[in-house]
C-alpha positions in Angstrom: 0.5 -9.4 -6.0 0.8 -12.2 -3.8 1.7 -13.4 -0.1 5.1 -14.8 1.2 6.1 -16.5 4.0 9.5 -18.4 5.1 11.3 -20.0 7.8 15.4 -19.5 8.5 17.6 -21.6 10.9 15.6 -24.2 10.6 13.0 -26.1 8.2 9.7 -25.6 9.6 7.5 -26.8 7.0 4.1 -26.9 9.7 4.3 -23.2 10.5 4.9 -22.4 6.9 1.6 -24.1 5.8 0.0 -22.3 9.0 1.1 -18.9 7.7 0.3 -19.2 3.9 -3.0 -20.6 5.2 -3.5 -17.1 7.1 -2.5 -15.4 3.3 -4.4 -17.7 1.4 -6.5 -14.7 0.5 -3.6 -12.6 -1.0 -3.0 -15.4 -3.8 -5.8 -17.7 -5.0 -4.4 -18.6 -8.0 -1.8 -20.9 -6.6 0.9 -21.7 -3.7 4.5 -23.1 -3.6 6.9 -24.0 -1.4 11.0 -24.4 -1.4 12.8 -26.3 0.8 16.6 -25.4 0.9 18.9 -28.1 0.4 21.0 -27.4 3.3 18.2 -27.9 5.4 18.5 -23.5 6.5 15.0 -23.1 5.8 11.7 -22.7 3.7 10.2 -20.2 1.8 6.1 -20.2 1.0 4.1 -18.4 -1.6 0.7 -17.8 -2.4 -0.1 -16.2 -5.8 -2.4 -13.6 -7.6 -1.1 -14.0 -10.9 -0.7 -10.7 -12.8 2.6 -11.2 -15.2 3.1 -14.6 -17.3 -0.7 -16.2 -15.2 0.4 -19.5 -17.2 4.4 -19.8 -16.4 4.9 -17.2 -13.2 4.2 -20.1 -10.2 6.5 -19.1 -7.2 9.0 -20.1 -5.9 11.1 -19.5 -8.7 14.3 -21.4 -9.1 18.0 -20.3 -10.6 19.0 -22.7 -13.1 20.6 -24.7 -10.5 18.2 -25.1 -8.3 20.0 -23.8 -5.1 18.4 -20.4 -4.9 14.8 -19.5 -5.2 12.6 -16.4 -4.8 9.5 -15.4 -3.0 8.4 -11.8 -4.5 5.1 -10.0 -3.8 4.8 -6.5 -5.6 5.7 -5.6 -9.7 8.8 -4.5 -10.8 8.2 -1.7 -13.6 11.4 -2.1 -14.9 12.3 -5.7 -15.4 12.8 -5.8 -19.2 15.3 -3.4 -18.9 17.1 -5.2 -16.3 16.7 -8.6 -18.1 18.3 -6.8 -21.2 21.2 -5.7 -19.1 22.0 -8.8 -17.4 25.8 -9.4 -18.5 25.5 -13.6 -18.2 23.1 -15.5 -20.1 20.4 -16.8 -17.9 17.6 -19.8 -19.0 14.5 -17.9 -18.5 11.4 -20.1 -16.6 8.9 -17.0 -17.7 8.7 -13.9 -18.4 7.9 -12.8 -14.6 9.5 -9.8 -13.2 10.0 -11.9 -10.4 12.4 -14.1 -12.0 14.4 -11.1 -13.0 14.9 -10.0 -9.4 16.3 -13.4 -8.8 19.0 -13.6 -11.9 20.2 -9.8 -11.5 20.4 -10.6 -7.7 23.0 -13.5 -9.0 24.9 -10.5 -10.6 24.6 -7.8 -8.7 24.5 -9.0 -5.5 23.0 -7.3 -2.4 23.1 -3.9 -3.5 20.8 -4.6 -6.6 17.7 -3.4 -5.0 19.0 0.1 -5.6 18.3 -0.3 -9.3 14.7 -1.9 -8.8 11.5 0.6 -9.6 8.6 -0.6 -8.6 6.7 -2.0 -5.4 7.8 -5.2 -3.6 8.8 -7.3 -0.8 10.9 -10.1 -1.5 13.3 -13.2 0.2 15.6 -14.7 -1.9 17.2 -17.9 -0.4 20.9 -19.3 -1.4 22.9 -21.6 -0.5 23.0 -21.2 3.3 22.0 -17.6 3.4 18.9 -15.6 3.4 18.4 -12.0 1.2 15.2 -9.7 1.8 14.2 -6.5 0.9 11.2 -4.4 0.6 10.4 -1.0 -1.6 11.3 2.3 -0.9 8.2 3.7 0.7 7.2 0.3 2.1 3.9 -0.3 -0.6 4.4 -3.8 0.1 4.3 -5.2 3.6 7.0 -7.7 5.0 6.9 -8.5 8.9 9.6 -10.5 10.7 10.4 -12.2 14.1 13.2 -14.4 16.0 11.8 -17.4 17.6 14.5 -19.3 20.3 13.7 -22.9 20.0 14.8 -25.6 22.7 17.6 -26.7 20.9 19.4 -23.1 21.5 18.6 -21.9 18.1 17.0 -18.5 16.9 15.0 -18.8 14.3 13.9 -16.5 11.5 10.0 -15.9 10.4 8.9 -13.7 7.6 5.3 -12.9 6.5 3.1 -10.2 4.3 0.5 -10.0 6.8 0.6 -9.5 10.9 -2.0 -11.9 11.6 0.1 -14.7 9.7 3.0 -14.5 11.4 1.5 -13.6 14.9 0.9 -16.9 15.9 4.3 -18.1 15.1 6.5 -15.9 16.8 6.5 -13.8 20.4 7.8 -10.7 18.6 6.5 -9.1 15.4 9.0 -6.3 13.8 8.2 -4.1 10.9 10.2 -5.0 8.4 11.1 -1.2 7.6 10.7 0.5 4.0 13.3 1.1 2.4 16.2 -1.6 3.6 17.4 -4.6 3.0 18.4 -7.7 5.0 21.3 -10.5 5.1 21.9 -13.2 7.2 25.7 -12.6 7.0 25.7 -8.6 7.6 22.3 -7.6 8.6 20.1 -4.7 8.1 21.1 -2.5 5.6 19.1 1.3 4.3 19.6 1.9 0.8 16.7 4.4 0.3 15.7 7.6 2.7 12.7 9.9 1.3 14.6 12.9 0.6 13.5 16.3 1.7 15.2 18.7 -1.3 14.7 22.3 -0.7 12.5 24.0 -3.2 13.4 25.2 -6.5 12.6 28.7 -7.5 11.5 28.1 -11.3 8.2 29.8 -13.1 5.1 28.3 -12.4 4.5 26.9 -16.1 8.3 24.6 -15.4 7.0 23.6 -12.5 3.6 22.2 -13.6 5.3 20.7 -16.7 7.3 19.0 -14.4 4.6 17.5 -12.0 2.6 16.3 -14.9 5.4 14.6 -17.4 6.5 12.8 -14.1 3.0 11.6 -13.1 1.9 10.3 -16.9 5.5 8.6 -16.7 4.6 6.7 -13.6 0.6 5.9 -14.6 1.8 5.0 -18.1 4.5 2.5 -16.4 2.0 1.1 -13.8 -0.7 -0.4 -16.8 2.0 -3.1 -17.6 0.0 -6.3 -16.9 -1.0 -9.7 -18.5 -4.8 -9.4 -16.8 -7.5 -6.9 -16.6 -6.6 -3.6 -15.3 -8.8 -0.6 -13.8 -9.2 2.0 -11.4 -10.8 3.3 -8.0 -12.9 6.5 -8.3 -13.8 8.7 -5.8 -14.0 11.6 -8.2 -11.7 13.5 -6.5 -9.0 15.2 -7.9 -6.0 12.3 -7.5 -8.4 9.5 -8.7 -9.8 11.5 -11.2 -6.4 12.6 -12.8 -5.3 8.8 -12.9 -8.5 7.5 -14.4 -8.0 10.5 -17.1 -4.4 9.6 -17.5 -4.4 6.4 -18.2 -8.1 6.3 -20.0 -5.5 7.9 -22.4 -3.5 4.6 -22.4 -6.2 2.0 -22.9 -9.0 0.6 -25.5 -11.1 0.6 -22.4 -11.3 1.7 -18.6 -13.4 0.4 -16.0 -13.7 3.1 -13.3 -15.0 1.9 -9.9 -17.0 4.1 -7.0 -18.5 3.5 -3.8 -20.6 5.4 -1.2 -24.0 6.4 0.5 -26.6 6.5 -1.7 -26.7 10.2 -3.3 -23.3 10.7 -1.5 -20.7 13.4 -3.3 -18.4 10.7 -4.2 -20.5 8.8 -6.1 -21.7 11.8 -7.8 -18.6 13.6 -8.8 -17.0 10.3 -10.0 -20.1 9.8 -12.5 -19.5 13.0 -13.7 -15.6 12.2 -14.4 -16.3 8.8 -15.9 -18.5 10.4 -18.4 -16.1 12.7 -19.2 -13.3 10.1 -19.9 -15.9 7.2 -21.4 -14.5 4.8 -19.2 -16.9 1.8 -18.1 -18.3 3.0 -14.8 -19.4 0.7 -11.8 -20.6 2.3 -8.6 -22.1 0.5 -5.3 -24.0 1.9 -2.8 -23.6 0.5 0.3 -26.0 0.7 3.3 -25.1 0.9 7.7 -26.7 -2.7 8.2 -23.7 -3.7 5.4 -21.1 -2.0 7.5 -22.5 -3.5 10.7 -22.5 -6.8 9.4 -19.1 -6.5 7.6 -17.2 -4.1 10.1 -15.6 -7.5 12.0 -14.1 -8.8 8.4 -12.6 -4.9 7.7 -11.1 -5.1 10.9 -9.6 -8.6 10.7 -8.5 -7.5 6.9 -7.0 -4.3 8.1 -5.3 -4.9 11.0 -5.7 -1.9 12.7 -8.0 -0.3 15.6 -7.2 3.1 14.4 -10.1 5.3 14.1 -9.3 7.3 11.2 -7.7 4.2 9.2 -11.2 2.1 9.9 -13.1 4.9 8.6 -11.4 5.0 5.2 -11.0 1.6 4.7 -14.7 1.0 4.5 -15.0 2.6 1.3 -12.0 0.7 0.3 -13.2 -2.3 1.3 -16.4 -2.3 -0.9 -14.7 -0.4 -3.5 -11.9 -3.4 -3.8 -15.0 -6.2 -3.6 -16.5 -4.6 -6.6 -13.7 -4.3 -8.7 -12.6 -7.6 -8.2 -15.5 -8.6 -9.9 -13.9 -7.2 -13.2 -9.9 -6.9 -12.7 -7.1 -8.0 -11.2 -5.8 -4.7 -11.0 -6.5 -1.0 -9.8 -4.4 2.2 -9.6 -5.2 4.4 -6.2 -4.6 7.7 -5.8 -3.0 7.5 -2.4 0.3 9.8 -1.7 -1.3 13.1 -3.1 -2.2 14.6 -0.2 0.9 13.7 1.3 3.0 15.3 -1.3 0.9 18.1 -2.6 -0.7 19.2 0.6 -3.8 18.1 0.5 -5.2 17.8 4.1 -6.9 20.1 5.7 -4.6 19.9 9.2 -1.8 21.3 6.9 -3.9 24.4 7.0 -2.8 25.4 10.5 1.1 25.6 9.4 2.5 29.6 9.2 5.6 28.5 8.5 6.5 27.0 4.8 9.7 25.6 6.5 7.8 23.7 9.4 5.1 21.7 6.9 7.8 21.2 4.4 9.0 19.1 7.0 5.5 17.9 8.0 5.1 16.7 4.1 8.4 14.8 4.4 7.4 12.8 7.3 3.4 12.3 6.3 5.3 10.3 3.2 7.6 8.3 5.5 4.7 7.7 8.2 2.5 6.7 4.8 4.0 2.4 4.8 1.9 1.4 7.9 -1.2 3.5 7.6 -2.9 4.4 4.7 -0.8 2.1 2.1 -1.7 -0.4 4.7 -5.1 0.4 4.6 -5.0 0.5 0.8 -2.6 -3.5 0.7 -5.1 -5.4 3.3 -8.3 -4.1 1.5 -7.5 -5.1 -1.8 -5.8 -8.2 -0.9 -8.7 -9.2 1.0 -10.7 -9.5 -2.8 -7.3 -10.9 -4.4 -7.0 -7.4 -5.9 -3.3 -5.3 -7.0 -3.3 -1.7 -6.1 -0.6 0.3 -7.9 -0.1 3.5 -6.5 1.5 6.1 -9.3 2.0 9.4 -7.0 4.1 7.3 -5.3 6.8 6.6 -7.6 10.5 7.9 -6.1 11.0 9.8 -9.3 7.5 11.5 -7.9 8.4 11.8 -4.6 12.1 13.6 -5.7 9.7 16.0 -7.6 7.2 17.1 -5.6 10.1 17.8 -2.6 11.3 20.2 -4.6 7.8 21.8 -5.4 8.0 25.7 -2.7 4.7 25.5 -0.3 2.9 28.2 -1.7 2.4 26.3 -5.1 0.8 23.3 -3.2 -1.3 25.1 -0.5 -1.9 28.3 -2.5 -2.8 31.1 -0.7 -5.1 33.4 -3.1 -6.1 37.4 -3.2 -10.0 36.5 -1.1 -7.7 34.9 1.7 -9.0 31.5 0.9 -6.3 28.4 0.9 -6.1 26.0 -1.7 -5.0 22.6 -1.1 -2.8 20.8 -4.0 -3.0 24.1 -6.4 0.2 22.6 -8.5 -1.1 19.4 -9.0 -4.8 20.9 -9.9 -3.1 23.8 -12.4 -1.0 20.8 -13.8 -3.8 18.9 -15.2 -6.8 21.7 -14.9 -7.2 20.9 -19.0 -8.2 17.3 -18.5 -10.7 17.2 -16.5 -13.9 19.1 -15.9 -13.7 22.5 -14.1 -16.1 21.7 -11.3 -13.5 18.8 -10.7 -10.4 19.8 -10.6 -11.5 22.9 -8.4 -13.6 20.4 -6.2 -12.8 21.3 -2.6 -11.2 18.5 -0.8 -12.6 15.6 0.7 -11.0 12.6 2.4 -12.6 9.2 1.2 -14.4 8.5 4.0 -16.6 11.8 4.3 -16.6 12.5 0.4 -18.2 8.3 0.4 -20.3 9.4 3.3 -19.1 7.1 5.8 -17.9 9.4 8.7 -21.9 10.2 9.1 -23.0 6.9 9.2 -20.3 5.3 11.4 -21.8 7.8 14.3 -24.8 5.6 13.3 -23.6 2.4 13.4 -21.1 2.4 16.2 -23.8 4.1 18.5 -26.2 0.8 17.4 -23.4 -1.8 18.0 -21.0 -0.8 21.3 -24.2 -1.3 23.4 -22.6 -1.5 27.3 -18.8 -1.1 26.5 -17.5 0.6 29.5 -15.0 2.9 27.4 -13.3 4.1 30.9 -13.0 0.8 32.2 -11.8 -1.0 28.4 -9.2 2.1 27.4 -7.7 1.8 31.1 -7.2 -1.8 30.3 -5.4 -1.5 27.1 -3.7 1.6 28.3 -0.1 1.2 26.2 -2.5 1.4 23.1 -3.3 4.6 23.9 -7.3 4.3 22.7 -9.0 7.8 22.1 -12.7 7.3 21.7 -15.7 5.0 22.3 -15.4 4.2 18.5 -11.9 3.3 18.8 -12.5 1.2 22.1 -15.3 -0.8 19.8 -12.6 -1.4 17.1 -9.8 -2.5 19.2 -12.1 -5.2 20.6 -13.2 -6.1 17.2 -9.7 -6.8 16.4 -8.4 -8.4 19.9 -12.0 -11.0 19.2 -10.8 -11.7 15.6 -7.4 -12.7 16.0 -5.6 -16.1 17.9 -2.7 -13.9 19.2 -3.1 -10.1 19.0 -0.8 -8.9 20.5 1.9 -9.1 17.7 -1.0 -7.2 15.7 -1.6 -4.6 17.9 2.1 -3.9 19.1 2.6 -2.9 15.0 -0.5 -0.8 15.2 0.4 2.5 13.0 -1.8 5.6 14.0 -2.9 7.9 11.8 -2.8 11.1 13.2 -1.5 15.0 12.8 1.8 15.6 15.4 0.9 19.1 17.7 2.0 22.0 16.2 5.1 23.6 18.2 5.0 26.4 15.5 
C-alpha cells in the first residue's frame, strides 16, 4: 500500500514534492520520483512496503529506462502473469508492481482486464500517460486539469483529496473501474454486474458462497510482512478471522470499543474460539474529542454516518499498526448479502436486488474510503475479501429470500446465506448475532451524542447549513464536522465537492 502522485504536460517537480508531502503518511518506508525524459512529466511515490520490503522502491523502471510505474494496491495474481509473459523481461524484484509494468509492455492498454486484485496505478512512456484503478474502486486515485499561462493544460494525479487540492481548481474522481490514456482517454472495462438469480438448492448455493469467499481470504494472506485482522465479532469479521486462522501459524485479531461494549465482547469470544492473538482497546469520549479533528482530516468527509464508523476504524487501525502491516476487513457484506437494516423496508425482491447492486457501486467513495484513509493514516493495508469480483459475480446471483430470510415467527434475517454458509465455524451465539453496524456494535453512536453536544458549543446550525447550502448538511453533528474539515484543510473545496454521502435513496416502492 502506498501513495502516488504525478504531473503530465509539464515537469512540475515543486507540486510533486508538495503532494507526496500531503501522502507522506500512506508510505513511510520510502519515496521516489521519475522524471520522464521527454520532459511530459513526473510521477511521485511514497511506499508502505508489503511485497519484496528490501528490492520493491517505486518508481519502478522497464529495462530501458523510458517507462516507469507508480502502483498503490496488491495484485493477487502477479505470479501467474509473470509466468505468462511471452518476452523475457530482467526482473528488478519480485514486486507485483513490476509485473503490472512488464505485462503493460505486452498487453497494452487493455491489460487491466486480466489484473485481480486492488490498485490504482500511472504508468508513464515515452510521451504518454496510462492510469487505471480497480474494479470497485478499493484504491483511491483523484485527478484535475490545471491551464498554466503558457496555454497549456496540465494533468495532476493523487491517492488522497487533500494532496492534490491545493494543486489544482478542480478535483475529479478518478472512477472505479476505468482506465485512462493520454492518446484516447477514458475508457470502462469493468461494470458490477447485476445477474438475475439462480434457482438452485440451498446446500449449491451455500457451497458456492463459501468456496468463493476461502478462495479470496486464502489469496489476500500473500505478503512478505506481518499480516492480521480487524474484529468487531460480528459475523463478516468473524468468518474472515476464522477463515484465514485456518491459513496461518498465528493470527493477531484486533478490537475496539466502549469499555464493556458488544463489540468488544463478542469478538473475545470469537478469538477464543479461533486461538488467534487477541488485542482489544478501549477508548474513552475525551479520546474522541481530542482526536475527532485528525479523523476528520484522515477521512475526508463531513458525512455523519461515515464519521461515526470511522472512529472505531480509526483506533482499531492505530492498534494494529502496532503489530502488522496488514489487515483484512470485512467491508462489502452488507452490501452483498443484505445486511442493513434499511433493506428491511423493501416488499419487492426485484426493487432491493437493484438496491444491492448500487449499494456495491456507491461502496468506492464511502465506506471503502472510510476503510483506505483510516488505515493509511497508521501506514496500515486493508484487504477487503467480500469484495473480490469473482465475489461480487456470486452473490448477484444469490435470490433475496436466501440473503434477507424471511422465517415462519415473521422475523427477518439479514445475510441468512452467508450465516448458513459458515454456521459450522464459528460459535452459534455468533453467527446468529443480530446485526450491528460498527459504530453502534463499538458503542460509538451513544457517545458521539455526548461528545458533539460538549464540543459544538454556539454553532448556529441554521445560520452555518444556510451557508454551505450546495453541501446539503442534515444535522448539528454534521454542521460540527463540516467545519472540522473546512478548519483542517488549505483548500477545501476540492475535498468537499468529492464528498460521498452515505445514505439510503427513498423508497418509490
Amino acid at each position: 500500500m502506498c501513495g502516488i502522485a504525478g504531473s503530465f504536460g509539464e515537469v512540475d517537480e515543486e507540486s510533486l514534492k508538495g503532494m507526496l508531502a500531503h501522502q507522506v503518511h500512506r508510505g513511510p518506508d520510502g519515496q521516489g520520483m521519475f522524471i520522464n525524459q521527454e520532459g511530459k512529466g513526473a510521477l511521485g511515490h511514497v511506499r508502505l512496503s508489503i511485497m519484496d520490503p528490501a528490492k520493491g522502491q517505486q518508481p519502478i523502471k522497464n529495462e530501458t529506462g523510458i517507462a516507469a510505474i507508480v502502483a498503490n494496491g496488491e495484485i493477487y495474481n502477479h505470479e501467474y502473469l509473470r509466468s505468462v509473459l511471452r518476452s523475457p523481461h530482467q526482473y528488478m524484484s519480485t514486486s507485483d508492481s513490476e509485473t503490472i509494468l512488464h505485462y503493460f509492455e505486452e498487453k497494452g492498454l487493455e491489460m487491466v482486464k486480466h489484473l485481480d486484485g486492488m490498485f490504482a496505478f500511472a504508468i508513464m512512456e515515452d510521451d504518454n500517460l496510462f492510469m487505471a484503478r480497480d474494479p470497485i474502486g478499493i484504491k483511491p486515485l483523484y485527478y484535475g486539469w490545471e491551464p498554466k499561462c503558457n496555454g497549456k493544460d496540465v494533468l495532476y494525479f493523487a491517492s488522497e483529496l487533500k494532496a492534490i487540492s491545493p494543486f489544482v481548481n478542480r478535483v475529479n474522481e478518478f472512477p472505479p473501474g476505468n482506465y485512462f490514456h493520454t492518446e484516447t482517454g477514458m475508457h470502462e472495462y469493468y461494470r458490477v454486474p447485476i445477474n438475475i438469480p439462480r434457482s438452485l438448492p440451498v446446500e449449491i448455493q451455500a457451497i458456492e458462497v463459501r468456496r468463493t469467499l476461502e478462495k479470496s481470504i486464502q489469496q489476500r494472506l500473500m505478503s512478505d510482512v506481518p499480516l492480521g485482522a480487524f474484529l468487531s465479532g460480528g459475523l463478516d469479521s468473524s468468518i474472515i478471522a476464522a477463515v484465514a486462522r485456518q491459513y496461518m501459524d498465528e493470527l493477531h485479531t484486533f478490537s475496539v470499543g466502549v469499555e464493556g461494549s458488544h463489540d468488544l465482547i463478542a469478538a473475545k469470544r470469537v478469538a477464543e474460539h479461533i486461538d488467534s492473538i487477541h488485542h482489544e482497546y478501549s477508548f474513552t469520549v475525551e479520546e474522541v474529542i481530542e482526536l475527532l479533528p485528525e479523523i476528520i482530516y484522515s477521512l475526508e468527509s463531513f458525512d455523519q454516518d461515515l464519521v461515526r464508523s470511522a472512529i472505531p476504524t480509526y483506533f482499531c487501525s492505530r492498534l494494529a499498526s502496532e503489530y502488522v502491516k496488514v489487515i483484512l476487513t470485512g467491508e462489502g457484506a452488507d452490501e452483498l448479502f443484505a445486511g442493513y437494516t434499511y433493506y428491511r423496508d423493501y416488499h419487492d425482491d426485484n426493487f432491493l436486488h437493484q438496491e444491492l447492486h448500487r449499494s456495491v457501486e456507491s461502496l468506492h467513495n464511502v465506506n471503502l474510503q472510510r476503510v483506505d484513509r483510516m488505515t493509511m493514516a497508521y501506514g496500515l493495508e486493508a484487504r477487503v475479501p467480500f469484495l473480490s469480483t469473482e465475489m461480487i459475480e456470486i452473490a448477484q446471483t444469490i435470490p433475496i429470500e436466501l440473503k434477507l430470510r424471511k422465517m415462519s415467527s415473521g422475523q427477518s434475517i439479514e445475510k441468512w446465506i452467508l450465516r448458513k454458509a459458515f454456521e459450522d465455524l464459528l460459535p452459534e451465539d455468533i453467527v446468529w448475532r443480530d446485526k450491528e453496524q460498527f459504530d453502534e456494535g463499538s458503542g460509538t453512536v451513544d457517545m458521539m451524542q455526548e461528545a458533539v453536544t460538549r464540543k459544538i458549543g454556539d454553532l448556529d446550525f441554521q445560520a452555518y447549513s444556510k451557508k454551505f447550502k450546495q453541501d446539503n448538511l442534515r444535522s448539528e453533528e454534521e454542521c460540527f464536522y463540516h467545519k472540522l474539515l473546512v478548519d483542517s484543510l488549505e483548500k477545501p473545496q476540492g475535498v468537499l465537492k468529492n464528498v460521498g454521502r452515505w445514505s439510503s435513496p427513498r423508497l418509490t416502492i
